[in-house]
C-alpha positions in Angstrom: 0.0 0.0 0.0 0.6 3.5 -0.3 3.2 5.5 1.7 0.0 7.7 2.4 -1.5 4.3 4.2 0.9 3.6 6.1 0.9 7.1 7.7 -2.4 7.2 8.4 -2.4 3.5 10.1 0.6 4.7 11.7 -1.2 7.8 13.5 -4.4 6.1 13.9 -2.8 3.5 16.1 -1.2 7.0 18.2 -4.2 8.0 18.4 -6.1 5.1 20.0 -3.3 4.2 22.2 -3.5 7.7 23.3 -7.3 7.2 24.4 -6.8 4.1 26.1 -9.0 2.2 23.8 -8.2 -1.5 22.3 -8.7 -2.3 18.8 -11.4 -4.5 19.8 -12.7 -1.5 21.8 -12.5 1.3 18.6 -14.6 -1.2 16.4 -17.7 -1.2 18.8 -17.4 1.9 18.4 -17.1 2.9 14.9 -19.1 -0.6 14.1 -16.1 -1.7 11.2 -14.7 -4.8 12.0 -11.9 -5.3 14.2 -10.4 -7.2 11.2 -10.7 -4.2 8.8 -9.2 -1.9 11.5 -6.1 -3.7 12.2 -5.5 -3.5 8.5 -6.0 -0.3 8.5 -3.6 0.6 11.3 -0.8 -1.7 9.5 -1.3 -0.4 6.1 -2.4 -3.0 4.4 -6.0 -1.2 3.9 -6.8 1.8 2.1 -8.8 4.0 5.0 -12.2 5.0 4.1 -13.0 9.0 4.8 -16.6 7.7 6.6 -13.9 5.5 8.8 -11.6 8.5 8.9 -14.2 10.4 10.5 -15.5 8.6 12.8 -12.0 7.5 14.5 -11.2 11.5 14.2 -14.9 12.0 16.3 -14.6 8.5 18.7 -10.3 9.7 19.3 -10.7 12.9 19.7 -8.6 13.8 17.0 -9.8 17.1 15.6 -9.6 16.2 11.9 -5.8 15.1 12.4 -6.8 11.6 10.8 -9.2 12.8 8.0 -6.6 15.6 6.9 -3.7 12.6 6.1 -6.3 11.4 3.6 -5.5 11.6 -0.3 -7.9 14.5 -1.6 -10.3 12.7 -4.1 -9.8 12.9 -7.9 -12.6 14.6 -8.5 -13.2 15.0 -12.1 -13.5 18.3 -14.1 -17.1 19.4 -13.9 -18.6 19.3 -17.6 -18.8 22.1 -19.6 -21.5 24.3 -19.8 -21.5 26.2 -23.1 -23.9 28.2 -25.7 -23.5 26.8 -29.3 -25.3 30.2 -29.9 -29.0 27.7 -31.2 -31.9 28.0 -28.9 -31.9 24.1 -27.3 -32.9 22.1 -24.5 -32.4 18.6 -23.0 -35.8 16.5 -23.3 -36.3 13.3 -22.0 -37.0 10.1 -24.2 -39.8 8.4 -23.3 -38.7 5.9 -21.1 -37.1 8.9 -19.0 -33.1 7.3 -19.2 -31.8 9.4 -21.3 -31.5 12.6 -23.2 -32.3 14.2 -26.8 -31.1 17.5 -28.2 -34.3 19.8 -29.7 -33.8 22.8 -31.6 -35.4 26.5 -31.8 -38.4 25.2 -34.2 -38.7 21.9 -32.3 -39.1 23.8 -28.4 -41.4 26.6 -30.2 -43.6 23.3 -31.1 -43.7 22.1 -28.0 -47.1 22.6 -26.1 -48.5 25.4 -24.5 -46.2 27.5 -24.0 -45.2 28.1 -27.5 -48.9 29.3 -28.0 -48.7 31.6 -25.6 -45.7 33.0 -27.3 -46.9 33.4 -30.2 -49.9 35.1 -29.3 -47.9 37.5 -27.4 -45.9 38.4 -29.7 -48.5 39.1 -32.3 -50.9 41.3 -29.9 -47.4 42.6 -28.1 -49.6 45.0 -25.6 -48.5 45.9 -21.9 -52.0 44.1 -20.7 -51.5 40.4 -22.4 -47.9 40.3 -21.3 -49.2 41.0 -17.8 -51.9 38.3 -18.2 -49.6 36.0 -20.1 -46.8 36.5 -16.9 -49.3 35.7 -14.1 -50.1 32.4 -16.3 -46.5 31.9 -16.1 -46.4 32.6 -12.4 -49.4 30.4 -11.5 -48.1 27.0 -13.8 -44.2 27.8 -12.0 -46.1 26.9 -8.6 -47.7 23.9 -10.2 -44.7 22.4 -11.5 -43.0 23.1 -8.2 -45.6 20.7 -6.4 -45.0 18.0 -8.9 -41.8 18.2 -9.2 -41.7 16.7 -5.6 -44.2 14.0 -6.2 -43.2 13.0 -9.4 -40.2 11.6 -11.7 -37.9 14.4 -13.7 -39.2 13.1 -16.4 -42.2 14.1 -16.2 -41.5 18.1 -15.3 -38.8 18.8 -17.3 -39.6 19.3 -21.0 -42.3 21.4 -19.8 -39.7 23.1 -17.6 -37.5 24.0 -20.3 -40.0 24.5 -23.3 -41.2 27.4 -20.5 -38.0 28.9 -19.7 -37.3 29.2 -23.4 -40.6 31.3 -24.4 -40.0 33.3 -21.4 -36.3 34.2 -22.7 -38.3 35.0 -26.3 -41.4 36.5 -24.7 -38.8 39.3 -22.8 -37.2 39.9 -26.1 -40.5 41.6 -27.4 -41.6 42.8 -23.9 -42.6 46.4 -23.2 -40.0 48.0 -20.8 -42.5 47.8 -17.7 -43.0 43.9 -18.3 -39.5 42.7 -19.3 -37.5 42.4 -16.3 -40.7 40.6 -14.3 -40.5 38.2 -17.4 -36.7 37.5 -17.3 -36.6 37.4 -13.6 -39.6 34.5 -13.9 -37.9 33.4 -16.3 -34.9 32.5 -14.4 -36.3 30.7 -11.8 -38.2 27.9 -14.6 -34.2 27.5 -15.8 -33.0 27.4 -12.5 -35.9 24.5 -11.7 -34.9 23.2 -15.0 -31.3 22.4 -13.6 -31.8 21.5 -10.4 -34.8 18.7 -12.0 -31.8 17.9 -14.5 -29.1 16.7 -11.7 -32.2 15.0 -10.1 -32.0 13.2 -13.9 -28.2 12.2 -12.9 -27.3 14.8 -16.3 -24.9 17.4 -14.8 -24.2 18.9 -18.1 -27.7 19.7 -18.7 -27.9 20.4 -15.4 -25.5 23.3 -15.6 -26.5 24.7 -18.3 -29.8 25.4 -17.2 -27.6 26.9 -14.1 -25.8 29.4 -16.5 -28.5 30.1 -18.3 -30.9 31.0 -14.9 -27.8 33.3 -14.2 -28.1 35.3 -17.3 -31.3 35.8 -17.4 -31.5 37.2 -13.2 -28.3 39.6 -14.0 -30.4 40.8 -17.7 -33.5 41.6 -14.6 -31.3 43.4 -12.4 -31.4 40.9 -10.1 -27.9 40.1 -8.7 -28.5 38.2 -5.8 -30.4 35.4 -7.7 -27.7 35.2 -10.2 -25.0 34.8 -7.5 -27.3 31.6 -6.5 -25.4 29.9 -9.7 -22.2 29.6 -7.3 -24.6 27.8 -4.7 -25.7 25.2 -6.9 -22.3 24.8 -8.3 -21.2 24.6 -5.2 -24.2 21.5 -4.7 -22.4 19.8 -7.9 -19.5 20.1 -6.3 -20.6 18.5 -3.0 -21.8 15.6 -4.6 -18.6 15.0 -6.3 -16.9 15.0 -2.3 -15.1 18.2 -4.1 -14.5 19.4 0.0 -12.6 22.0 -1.4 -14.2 23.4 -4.1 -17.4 23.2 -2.4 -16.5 25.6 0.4 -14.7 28.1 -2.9 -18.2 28.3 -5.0 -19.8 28.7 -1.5 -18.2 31.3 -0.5 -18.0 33.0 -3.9 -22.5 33.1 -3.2 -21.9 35.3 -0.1 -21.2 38.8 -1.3 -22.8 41.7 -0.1 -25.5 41.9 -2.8 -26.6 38.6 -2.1 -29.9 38.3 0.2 -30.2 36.6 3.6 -32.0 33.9 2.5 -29.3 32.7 -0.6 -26.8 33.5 2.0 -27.8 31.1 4.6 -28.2 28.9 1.4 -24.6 29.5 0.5 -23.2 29.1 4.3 -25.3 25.8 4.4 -23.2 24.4 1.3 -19.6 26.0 2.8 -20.4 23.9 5.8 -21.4 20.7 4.0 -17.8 21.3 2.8 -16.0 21.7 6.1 -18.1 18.6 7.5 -16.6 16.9 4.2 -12.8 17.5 5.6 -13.7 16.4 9.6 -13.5 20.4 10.2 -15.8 20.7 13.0 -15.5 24.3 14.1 -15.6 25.9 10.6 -18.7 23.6 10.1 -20.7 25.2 13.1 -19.4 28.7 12.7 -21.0 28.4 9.0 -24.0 26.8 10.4 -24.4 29.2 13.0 -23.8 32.6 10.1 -26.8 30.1 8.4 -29.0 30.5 11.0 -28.5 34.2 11.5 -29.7 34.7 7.7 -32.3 32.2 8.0 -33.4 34.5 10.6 -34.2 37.4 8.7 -34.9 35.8 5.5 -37.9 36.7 3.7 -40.7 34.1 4.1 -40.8 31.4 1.4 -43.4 32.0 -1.3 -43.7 29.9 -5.0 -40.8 31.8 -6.9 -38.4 31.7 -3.4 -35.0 30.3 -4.9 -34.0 26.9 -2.9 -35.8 24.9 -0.5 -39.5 25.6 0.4 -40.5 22.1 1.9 -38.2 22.6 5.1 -39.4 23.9 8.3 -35.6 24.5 9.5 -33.4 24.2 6.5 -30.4 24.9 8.4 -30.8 22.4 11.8 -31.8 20.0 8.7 -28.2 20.2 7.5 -26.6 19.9 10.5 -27.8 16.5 10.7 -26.0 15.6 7.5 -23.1 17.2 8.5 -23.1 15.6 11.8 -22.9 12.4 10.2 -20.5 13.9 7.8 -18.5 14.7 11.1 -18.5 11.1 12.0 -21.1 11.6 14.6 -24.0 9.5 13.1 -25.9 9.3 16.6 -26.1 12.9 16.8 -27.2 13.3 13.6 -29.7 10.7 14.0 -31.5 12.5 16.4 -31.4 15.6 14.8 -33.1 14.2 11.6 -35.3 12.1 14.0 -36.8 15.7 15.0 -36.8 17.6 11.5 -38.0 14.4 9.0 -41.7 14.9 11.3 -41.9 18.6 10.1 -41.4 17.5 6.6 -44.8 17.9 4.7 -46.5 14.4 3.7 -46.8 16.0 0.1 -43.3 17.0 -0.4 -41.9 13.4 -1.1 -39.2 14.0 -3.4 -37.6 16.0 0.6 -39.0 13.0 2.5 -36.9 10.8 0.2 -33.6 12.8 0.3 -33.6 13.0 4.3 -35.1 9.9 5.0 -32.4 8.0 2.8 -30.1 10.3 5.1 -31.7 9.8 8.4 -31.6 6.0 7.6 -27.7 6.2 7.3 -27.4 8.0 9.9 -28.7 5.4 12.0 -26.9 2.4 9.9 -23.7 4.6 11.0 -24.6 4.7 14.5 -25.0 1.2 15.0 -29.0 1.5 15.3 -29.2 -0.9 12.5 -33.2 -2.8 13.0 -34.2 1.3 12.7 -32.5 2.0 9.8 -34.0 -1.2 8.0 -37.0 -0.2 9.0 -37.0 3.6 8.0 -35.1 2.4 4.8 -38.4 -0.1 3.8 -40.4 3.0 4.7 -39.4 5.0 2.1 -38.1 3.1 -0.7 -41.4 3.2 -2.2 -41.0 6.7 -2.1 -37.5 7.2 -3.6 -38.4 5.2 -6.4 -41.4 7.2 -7.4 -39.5 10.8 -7.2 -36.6 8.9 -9.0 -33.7 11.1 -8.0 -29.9 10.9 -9.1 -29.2 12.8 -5.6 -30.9 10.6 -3.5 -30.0 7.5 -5.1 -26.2 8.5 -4.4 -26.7 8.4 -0.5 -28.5 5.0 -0.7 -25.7 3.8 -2.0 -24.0 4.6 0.8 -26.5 3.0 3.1 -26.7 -0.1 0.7 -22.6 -0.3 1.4 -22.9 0.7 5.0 -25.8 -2.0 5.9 -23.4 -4.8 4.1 -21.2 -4.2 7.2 -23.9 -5.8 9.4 -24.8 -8.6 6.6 -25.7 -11.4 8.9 -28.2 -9.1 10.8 -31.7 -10.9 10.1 -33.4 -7.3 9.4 -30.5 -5.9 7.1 -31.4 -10.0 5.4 -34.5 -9.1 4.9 -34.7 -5.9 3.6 -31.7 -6.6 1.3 -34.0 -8.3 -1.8 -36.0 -5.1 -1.9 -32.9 -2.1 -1.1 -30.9 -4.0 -4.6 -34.4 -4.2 -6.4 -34.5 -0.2 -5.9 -30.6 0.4 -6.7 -31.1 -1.9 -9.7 -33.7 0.3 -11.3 -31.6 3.5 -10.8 -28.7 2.1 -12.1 -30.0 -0.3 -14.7 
């Protein structure tokens, strides 16, 4: 193994002795395997970062053993770019993949391109206003669904929507145009978040960029710096610690509102949790909650978020477990997955897969079988690229416990539901 092994089997054996704790000790707590310790602390093993951080939490080791880790080789984001033709991602029919469409082929497409048209043609103050409150209304609509059903389902109306918008401000009277980009931005900034639910981070981006430039066209720079906060989400889901807590903190100028900024401080500590940095973590949870705190109240076209009570305690409990202190975090998702409206399923399936490995983590491993059969039904209706990455991790971290009879049981239907995400 790796020089880089050895020193990190080196210290983590320091570091035990140093607490008084055996071997045999450490692994009832950490619930690995004495076995896959030892091998660990000799080198032969490459260390896990979950095992990193929980030995760094259970040692008292203040991120000493998750800093000797080997950063991850995160790939280079795909591009985003403008090949200067009016296009969008659709879904094929089964939902699995994606087809280009070009200017004449979106203008086709449904509704929307009606309204456009009939815009355009009558171009008055009054219908733009009539045609924007339409606009408005359906934007709250697809908001709902989008948390009840697949992607597949809301995004090619998404798109085909954010399109006529971009053509409908092109024509608009001077009172109308920046309401229209500014609405505008938020169906292309739904557009990308529903793509990187579709597992299509190219898409995805571009739909970012694109909500970007049409906020800064409104005059509205504080929505446009919400670009670096969803990069920064991209980024988190690539365990990018790094550049996670960079695009986070690009989001926090002064022009950017309370409520982005306790968005952005949310992501820069999901970044610090990433790299066992505790006290960074809370200091950016605790800036979070001061936003949050004077944050306008959420409303239809509110940028992030709307389904959470307490966004910001509902982070700390995944960066508790980031932290490598699953039974904390356990609790704290315990307390905010009840708040969670029964409607907004596609939330219910992100923090219940998280709550469930949380408590897989901790050791509490009947619970987490049985919150996991809870909401599998769930996670496979909202179909979510996201979610499906974290119940990954529960499906690895539940194999740890493999002859437990309720981890037995529930293993036919967990590989049923990773086999139709992945398949």
């Amino acid at each position: 193994m790796s020089e880089q092994c050895r020193l990190f089997g080196t210290e983590l054996r320091r570091a035990r002795i140093a607490a008084g704790l055996s071997l045999s000790e450490l692994a009832g707590r950490v619930h690995y395997s004495k076995g896959y310790l030892s091998k660990v602390e000799t080198g032969r093993k490459q260390p896990l970062p979950a095992v990193a951080r929980l030995c760094d939490n259970e040692l008292g080791a203040g991120g000493e053993l998750t800093e000797l880790l080997p950063e991850p080789s995160s790939e280079a984001p795909p591009r985003s770019e403008e090949n200067g033709e009016m296009w969008f991602m659709g879904s094929t029919r089964d939902g699995t993949s994606f087809r280009t469409v070009n200017r004449r082929g979106l203008l086709a497409a449904g509704a929307a391109s009606a309204v456009y048209l009939g815009s355009r043609a009558s171009s008055g103050s009054a219908m733009e206003e009539r045609s924007l409150e339409t606009f408005r209304t359906m934007f709250g609509q697809f908001r709902e669904l989008g948390q009840t059903t697949s992607h597949a389902v809301v995004l090619p109306a998404l798109t085909a929507h954010a399109h006529t918008l971009r053509e409908l401000a092109a024509y608009a009277t001077s009172r109308n145009r920046e309401g229209i980009l500014a609405l505008g931005s938020r169906y292309a900034e739904y557009a990308g978040w529903m793509a990187q639910e579709a597992g299509e981070e190219r898409t995805a981006l571009w739909w970012t960029d694109r909500a970007a430039e049409m906020a800064e066209a409104a005059g509205d720079h504080g929505s446009a710096n919400h670009t670096w906060v969803r990069h920064a989400l991209f980024a988190l889901y690539r365990n990018d610690a790094r550049r996670t807590i960079e695009l986070a903190q690009q989001a926090g100028d002064s022009r950017t509102p309370p409520r982005l900024r306790a968005s952005a401080l949310q992501r820069e500590a999901q970044g610090h949790a990433l790299v066992g940095d505790h006290a960074s973590c809370m200091r950016s949870l605790d800036r979070a909650r001061e936003a949050h705190s004077v944050a306008e109240p959420n409303t239809a076209l509110a940028l992030g978020t709307t389904n959470l009570v307490d966004p910001v305690a509902m982070v700390t409990g995944w960066c508790l477990h980031d932290l490598g202190r699953p039974g904390e975090a356990s609790s704290v998702l315990d307390h905010e997955i009840q708040r969670v409206p029964v409607h907004a399923a596609r939330s219910r399936a992100r923090y219940g897969v998280r709550r469930a490995l949380s408590h897989a983590a901790a050791g509490n491993v009947e619970h987490a079988c049985a919150i996991t059969e809870r909401v599998l039904d769930t996670v496979d209706a909202v179909e979510s690229a996201t979610v499906t990455t974290d119940l990954r991790r529960l499906d690895r971290t539940l194999a740890r416990f493999r002859g437990n009879p309720s981890v037995k049981d529930l293993t036919p239907r967990l590989t049923q539901s990773l086999r139709v995400r992945t398949g």
